[in-house]
C-alpha positions in Angstrom: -4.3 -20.1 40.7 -5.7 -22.3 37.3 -3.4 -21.4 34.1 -5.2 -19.9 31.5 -5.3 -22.6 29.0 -4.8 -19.4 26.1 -1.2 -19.0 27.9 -0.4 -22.4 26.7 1.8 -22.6 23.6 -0.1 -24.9 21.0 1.6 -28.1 20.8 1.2 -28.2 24.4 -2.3 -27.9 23.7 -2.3 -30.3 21.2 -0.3 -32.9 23.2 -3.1 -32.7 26.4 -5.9 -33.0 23.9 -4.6 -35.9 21.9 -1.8 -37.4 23.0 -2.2 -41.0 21.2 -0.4 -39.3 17.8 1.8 -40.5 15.4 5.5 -40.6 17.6 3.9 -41.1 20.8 5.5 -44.2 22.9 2.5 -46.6 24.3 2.0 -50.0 25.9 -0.6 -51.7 24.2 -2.8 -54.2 25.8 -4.5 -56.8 23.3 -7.2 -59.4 23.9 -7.6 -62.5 22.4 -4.8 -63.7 22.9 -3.8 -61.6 26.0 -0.8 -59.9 25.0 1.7 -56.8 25.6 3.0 -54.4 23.3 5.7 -51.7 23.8 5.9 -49.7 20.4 5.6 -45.9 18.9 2.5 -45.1 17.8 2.7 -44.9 13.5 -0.8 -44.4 13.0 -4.2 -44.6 14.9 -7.6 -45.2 13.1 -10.7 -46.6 13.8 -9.8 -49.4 12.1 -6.7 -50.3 14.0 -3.9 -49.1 15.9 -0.4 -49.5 13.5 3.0 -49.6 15.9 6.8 -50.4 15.6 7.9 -52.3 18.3 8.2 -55.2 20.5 6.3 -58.0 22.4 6.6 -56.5 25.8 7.9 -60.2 27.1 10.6 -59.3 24.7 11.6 -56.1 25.8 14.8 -57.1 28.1 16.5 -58.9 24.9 15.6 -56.2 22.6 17.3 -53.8 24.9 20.3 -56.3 25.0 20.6 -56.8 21.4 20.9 -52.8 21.0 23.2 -52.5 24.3 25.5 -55.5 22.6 25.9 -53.8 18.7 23.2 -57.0 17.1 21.6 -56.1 14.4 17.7 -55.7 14.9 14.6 -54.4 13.1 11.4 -53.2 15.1 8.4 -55.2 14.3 5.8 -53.2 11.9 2.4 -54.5 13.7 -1.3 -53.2 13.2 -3.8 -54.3 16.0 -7.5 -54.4 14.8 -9.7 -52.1 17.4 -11.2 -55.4 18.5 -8.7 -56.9 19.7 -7.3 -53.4 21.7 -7.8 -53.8 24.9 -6.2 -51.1 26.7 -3.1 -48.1 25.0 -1.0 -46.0 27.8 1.7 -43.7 27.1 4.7 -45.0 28.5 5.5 -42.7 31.1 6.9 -43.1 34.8 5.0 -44.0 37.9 6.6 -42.5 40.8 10.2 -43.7 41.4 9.4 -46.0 38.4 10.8 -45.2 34.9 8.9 -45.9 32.1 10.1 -48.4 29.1 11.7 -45.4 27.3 14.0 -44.4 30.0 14.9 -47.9 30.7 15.5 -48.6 27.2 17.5 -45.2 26.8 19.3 -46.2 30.5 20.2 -49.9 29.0 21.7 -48.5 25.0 22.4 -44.6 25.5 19.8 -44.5 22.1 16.3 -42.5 21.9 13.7 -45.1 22.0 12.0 -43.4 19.0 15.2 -43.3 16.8 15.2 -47.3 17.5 11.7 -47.6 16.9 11.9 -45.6 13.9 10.3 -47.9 10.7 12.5 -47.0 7.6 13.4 -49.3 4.9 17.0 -48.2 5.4 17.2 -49.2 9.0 16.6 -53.2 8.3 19.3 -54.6 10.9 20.1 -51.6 12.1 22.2 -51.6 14.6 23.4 -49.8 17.6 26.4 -47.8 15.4 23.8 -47.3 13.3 21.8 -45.6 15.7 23.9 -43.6 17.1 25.4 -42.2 13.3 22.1 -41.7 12.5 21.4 -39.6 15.6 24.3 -37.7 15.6 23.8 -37.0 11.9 20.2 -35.7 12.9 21.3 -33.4 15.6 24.0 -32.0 13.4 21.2 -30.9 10.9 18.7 -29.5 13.4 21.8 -26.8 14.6 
């Protein structure tokens, strides 16, 4: 039996409709030259695509710079539309986790608290992080 799609609540609605938003965790494949970026989405035009992130080759260190306590800040990229190739959410396929839950498996942090762009966060760190989460979750209750 199909759900009726008015039994939905709305950001459910909103997330199967669009799901390339603001916040949302893509890989992004770019052409010329062929490259692989793992980032949150911070803005999606027809202009461009804007992320905070990493080189997807880099991904493993980044992961171990957070894990260790080194400082780090995301880099702030925008991708003309020409040179987009390809954006996926990161999510799992199958068995396989996806970048977020390896990154979150690897540091114990949110991917999109990592990822966040702030001018405050420059060399953040994994402390940081978790201070910053904590103090988050402690406002939200």
């Amino acid at each position: 039996m199909e759900k009726d799609s008015a039994d939905a609540t709305p950001s459910a609605q909103a997330r199967t409709r669009e799901p390339f938003v603001p916040g949302a965790l893509v890989i992004a494949t770019l052409c010329n030259p062929r490259e692989k970026f793992w980032g949150m989405i911070l803005a999606l035009a027809t202009e461009g695509l804007s992320l905070s992130g990493a080189e997807l080759a880099s991904f493993e260190d980044l992961a171990v710079m957070v894990r260790d306590g080194e400082p780090f800040t995301p880099a702030i990229v925008f991708f003309p539309m020409h040179r987009i190739e390809r954006v996926e959410l990161d999510l799992p396929d199958g068995s396989l986790p996806s970048l977020s839950q390896r990154f979150y498996g690897k540091t114990g942090l949110e991917p999109s608290a990592a990822l966040a762009p702030s001018g405050r966060d420059h060399g953040k760190t994994r402390a940081d992080l978790q201070n910053s989460e904590s103090h988050a979750s402690k406002e939200r209750d």
